[in-house]
ZAMARGU-4260 file (C-alpha; in steps of 0.2 Angstrom, whole numbers, plus 5000, padded with zeros to 4 digits):
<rodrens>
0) 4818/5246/4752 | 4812/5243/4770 | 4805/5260/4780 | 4809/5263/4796 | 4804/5274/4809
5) 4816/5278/4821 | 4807/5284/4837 | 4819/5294/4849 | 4814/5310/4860 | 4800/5304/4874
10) 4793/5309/4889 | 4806/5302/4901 | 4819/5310/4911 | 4831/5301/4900 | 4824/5311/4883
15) 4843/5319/4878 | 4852/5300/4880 | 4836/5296/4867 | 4840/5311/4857 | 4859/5305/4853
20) 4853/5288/4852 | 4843/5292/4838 | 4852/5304/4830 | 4866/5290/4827 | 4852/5277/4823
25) 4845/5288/4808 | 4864/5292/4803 | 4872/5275/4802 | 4857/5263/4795 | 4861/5256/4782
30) 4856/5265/4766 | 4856/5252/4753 | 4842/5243/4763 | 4835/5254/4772 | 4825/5272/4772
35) 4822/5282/4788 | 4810/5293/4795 | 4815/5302/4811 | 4801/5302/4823 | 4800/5313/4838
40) 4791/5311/4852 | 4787/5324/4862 | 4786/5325/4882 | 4765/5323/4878 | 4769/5309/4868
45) 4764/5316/4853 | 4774/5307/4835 | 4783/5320/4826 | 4791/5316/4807 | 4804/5330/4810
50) 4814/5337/4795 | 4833/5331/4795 | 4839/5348/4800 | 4829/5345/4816 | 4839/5330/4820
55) 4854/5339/4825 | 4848/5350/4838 | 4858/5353/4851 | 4845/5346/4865 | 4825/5339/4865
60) 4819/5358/4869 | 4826/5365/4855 | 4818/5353/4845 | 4801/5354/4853 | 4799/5375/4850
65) 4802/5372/4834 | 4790/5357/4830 | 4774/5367/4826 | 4781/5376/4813 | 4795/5364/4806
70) 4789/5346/4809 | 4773/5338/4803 | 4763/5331/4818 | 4758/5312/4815 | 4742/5302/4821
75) 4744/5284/4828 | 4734/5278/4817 | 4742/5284/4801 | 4761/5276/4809 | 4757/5259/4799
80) 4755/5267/4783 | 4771/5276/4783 | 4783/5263/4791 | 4786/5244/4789 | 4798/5244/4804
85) 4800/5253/4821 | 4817/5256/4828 | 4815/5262/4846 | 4829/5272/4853 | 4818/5279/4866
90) 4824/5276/4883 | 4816/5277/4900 | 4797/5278/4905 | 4784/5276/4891 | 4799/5269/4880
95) 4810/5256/4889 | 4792/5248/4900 | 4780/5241/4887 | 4772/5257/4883 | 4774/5261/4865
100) 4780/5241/4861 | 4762/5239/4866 | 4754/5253/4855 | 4767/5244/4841 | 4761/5226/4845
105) 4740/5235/4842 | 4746/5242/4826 | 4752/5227/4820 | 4773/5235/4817 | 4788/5226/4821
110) 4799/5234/4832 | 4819/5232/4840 | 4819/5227/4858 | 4810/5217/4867 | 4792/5214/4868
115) 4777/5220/4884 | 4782/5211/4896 | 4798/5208/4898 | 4801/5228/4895 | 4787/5229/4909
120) 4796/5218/4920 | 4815/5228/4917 | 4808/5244/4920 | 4804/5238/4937 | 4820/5234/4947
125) 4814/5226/4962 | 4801/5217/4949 | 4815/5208/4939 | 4825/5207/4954 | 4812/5195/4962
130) 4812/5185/4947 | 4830/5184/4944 | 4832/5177/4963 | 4818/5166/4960 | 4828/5159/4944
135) 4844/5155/4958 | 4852/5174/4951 | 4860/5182/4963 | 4856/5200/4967 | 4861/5214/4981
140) 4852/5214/4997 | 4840/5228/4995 | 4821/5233/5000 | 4806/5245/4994 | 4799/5258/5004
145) 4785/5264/4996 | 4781/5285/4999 | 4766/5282/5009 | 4774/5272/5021 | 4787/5285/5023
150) 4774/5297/5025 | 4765/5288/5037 | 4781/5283/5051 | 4796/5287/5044 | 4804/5282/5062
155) 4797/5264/5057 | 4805/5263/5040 | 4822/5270/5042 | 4824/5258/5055 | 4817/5245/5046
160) 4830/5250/5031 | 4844/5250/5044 | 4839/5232/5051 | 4838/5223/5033 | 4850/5232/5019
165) 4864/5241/5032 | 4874/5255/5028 | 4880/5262/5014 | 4866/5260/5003 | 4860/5263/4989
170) 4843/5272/4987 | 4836/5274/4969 | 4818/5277/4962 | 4812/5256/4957 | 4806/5263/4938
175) 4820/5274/4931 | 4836/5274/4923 | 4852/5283/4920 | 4856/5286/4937 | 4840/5296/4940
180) 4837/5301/4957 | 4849/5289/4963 | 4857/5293/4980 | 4871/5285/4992 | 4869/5284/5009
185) 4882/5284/5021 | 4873/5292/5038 | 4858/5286/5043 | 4851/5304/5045 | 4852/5307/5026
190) 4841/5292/5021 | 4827/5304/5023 | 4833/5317/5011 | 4838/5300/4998 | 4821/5295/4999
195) 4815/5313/4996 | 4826/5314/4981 | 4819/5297/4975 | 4801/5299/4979 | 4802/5314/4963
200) 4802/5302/4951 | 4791/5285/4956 | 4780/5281/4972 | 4792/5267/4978 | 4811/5267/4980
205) 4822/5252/4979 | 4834/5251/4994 | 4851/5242/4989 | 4866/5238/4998 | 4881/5244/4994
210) 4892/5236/4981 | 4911/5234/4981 | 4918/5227/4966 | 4920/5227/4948 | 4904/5234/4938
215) 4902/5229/4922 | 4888/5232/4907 | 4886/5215/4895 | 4876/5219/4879 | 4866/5202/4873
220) 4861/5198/4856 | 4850/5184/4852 | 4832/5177/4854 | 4834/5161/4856 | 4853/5158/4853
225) 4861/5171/4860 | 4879/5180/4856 | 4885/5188/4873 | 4895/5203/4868 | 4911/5207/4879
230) 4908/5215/4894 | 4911/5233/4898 | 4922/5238/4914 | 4915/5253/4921 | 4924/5265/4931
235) 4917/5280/4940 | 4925/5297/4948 | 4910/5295/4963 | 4901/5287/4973 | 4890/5278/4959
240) 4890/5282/4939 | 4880/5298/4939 | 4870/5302/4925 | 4885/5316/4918 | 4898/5298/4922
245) 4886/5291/4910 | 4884/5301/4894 | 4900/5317/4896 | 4914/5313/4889 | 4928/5312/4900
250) 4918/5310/4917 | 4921/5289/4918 | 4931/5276/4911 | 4922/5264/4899 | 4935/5246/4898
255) 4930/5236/4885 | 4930/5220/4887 | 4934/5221/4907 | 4950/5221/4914 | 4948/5201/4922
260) 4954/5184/4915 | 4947/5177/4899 | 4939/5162/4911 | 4930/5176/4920 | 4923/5186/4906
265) 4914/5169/4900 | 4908/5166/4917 | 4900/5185/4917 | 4893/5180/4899 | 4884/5165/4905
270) 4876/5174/4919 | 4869/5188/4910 | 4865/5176/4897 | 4853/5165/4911 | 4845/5182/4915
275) 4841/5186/4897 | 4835/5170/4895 | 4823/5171/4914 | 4817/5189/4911 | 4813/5186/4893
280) 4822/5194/4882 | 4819/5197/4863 | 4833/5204/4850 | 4844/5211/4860 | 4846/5219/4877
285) 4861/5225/4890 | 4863/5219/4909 | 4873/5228/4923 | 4879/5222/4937 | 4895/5217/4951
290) 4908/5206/4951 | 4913/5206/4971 | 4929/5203/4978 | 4926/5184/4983 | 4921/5181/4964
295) 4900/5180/4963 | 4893/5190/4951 | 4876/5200/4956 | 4864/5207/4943 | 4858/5224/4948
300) 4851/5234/4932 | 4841/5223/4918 | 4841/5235/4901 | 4831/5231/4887 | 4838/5244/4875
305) 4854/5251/4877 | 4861/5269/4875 | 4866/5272/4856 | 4876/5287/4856 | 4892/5287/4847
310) 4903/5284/4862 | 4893/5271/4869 | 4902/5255/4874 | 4891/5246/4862 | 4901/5251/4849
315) 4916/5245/4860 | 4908/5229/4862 | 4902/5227/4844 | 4917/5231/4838 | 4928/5218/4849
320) 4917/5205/4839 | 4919/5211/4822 | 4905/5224/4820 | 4904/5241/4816 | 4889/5254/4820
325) 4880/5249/4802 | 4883/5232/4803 | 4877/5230/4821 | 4861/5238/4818 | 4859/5226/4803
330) 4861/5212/4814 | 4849/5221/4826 | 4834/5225/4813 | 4836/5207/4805 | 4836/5196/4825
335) 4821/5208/4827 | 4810/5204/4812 | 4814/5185/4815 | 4807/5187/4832 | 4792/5196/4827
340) 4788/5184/4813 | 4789/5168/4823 | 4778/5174/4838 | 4761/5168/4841 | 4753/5183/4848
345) 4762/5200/4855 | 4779/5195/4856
</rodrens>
């Protein structure tokens, strides 16, 4: 029987989306093939086996004051000896960038997702943006201000935000997720204070126009055929989907698959589908983005994992092809050690 570690927890602002994503992950593997260990990694970044009464804490704090005590710390070096296969339901900064799949890739472990570079290349918006347009994919009108220009003539900038994105904006850190100190600006004396907000998470923001039209969410599986899923219809209470739109129940409408004509949902699919295929994406992996009014379809948010709590529209999408939680992590693990056993160097 296949062992597999399923990492979830983290350092990143997105550790309680990680904690419900692993918790579902250990609960609804497949028990005929497969054995878990649940794996916490702490905000230093320290692997955890935790005991499976730990797994259903409440938050990421609860679990961390009791780790010392309950959990058994584990050395990087000893991860090989005790798993063949890492699920990663770790989401964010150190999880989602190429961090641990590097640290993975050295210790010689499969793992679900994609591999260094393209999660690199993800985590940075404006980064993937530039090679999405670069592929002929089309992407909001946007810029980055980096904090020490702002700092050093923030006259200059804002007007230089004014001349090339407009109002509304959008103004967001350029590495995180979730909705993370994201801000939409209206006035032109609040882009200070959004870039402020934006600036407590990364050293560089990513400045967006404003988009008005359908947003949707297209999970992907595949490595080299691919199987787009049907895409989500999202539908906020606010501005934007907040972070509480995103993971409360009740706060946003989730439509699966989204409310437009069969001829657009494949249109949708083939897109995100180009942009797997550009950014390089491996296993699986889930793209957002805009269907505007006058029909083109813009990319705004690359994901090479996806959220995996129980009312993720995942499962929504999974299901609308036949696939229930278990099944769909079976497909996951098995695309994933193909990928892994046919690559010729890190993957």
């Amino acid at each position: 029987m296949m062992r597999v570690g399923v990492l979830f927890g983290g350092a990143s602002s997105e550790r309680e989306a990680s904690l419900a994503s692993g918790r579902q992950v250990c609960f609804q593997l497949n028990p005929q093939k497969y054995s878990y260990l649940p794996i916490f990694v702490d905000p230093d970044n320290r692997f955890w086996e935790l005991p499976k009464k730990l797994i259903v804490q409440n938050t990421t704090s609860d679990i961390i004051a009791r780790l010392e005590k309950e959990a058994k710390r584990i050395a990087y070096e000893e991860l090989k000896s005790l798993i063949d296969f890492a699920f990663l339901a770790l989401h964010g900064k150190y999880g989602d960038d190429g961090c641990i799949q590097g640290l993975l890739e050295l210790l010689g472990i499969p793992y679900t997702g994609s591999g260094v570079l393209a999660s690199a290349l993800c985590m940075d918006k404006p980064m993937a943006h530039r090679v999405l347009k670069a592929s002929q994919l089309e992407v909001a009108q946007e810029m980055v201000v980096k904090d020490t220009d702002w700092e050093r003539d923030p006259r200059r900038t804002q007007a230089k935000i004014i001349e090339e994105v407009g109002l509304p904006c959008v103004v967001k850190p350029s590495r995180e997720g979730s909705s993370i100190g994201v801000s939409v600006v209206q006035e032109e004396e609040d882009i200070g204070r959004a870039l402020e907000v934006a600036f407590e998470w990364d050293n560089s923001a990513l400045i967006e126009e404003k988009l008005d039209g359908l947003e949707f969410s297209c999970i992907v599986l595949g490595n080299e055929e691919l199987w787009p899923m049907p895409p989500t219809e999202t539908v906020a209470t606010h501005e934007y989907l907040t972070y509480d739109d995103k993971y409360m129940p009740g706060r946003s409408q989730k439509i699966t698959p989204a409310r437009v004509s069969e001829e657009t949902i494949k249109v949708i699919q083939e897109e995100v589908m180009k942009a797997y295929k550009v950014l390089g994406f491996k296993n699986y992996g889930r793209l957002d983005g805009f269907l505007l009014e006058d029909g083109r379809i813009l990319l705004t948010d690359p994901n090479t994992s996806s959220g995996m709590a129980p009312s993720s529209f995942m499962f929504h999408q999974a299901a609308e092809i036949g696939l229930n939680a278990t099944m769909l992590f079976d497909r996951i693990i098995e695309l994933a050690l193909d990928a892994h056993r046919n690559k010729r160097g890190p993957l």
